[in-house]
C-alpha positions in Angstrom: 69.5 -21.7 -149.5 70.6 -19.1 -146.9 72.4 -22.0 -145.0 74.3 -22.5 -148.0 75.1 -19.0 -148.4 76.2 -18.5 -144.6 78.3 -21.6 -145.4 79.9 -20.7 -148.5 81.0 -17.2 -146.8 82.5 -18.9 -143.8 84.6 -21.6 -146.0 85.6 -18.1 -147.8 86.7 -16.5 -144.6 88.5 -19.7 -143.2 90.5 -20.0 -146.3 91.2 -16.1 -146.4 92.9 -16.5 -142.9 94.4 -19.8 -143.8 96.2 -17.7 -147.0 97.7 -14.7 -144.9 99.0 -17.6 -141.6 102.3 -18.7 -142.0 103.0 -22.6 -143.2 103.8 -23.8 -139.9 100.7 -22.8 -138.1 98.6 -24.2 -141.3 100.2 -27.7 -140.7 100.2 -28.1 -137.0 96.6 -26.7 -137.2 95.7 -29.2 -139.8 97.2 -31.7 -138.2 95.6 -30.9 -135.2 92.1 -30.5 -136.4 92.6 -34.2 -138.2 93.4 -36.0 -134.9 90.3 -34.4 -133.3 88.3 -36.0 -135.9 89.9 -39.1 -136.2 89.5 -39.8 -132.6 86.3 -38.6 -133.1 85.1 -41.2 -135.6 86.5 -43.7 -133.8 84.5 -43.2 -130.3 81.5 -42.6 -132.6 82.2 -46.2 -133.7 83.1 -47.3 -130.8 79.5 -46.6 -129.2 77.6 -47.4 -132.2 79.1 -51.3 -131.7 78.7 -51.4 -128.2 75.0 -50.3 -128.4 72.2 -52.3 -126.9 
């Protein structure tokens, strides 16, 4: 429950900043943050093929 809590205050504190940066920053930010995953996913299963 207090993991849920601590989450729920730093989605709220994320968005907050998100609301008061200007567009530009929001989209090369996003954008940035969705490559990082996207090449993350794909080394994850990358190694999860090539396991032994």
């Amino acid at each position: 429950m207090l993991f849920l809590v601590a989450a729920l205050l730093l989605l709220g504190f994320a968005l907050g900043t998100v609301a008061h940066a200007p567009l530009s920053f929001t989209l090369v930010a996003a954008a940035v943050i969705g490559v990082w995953l996207t090449v993350f996913a794909l080394r994850e299963r990358h190694a999860r093929r090539h396991q032994h």
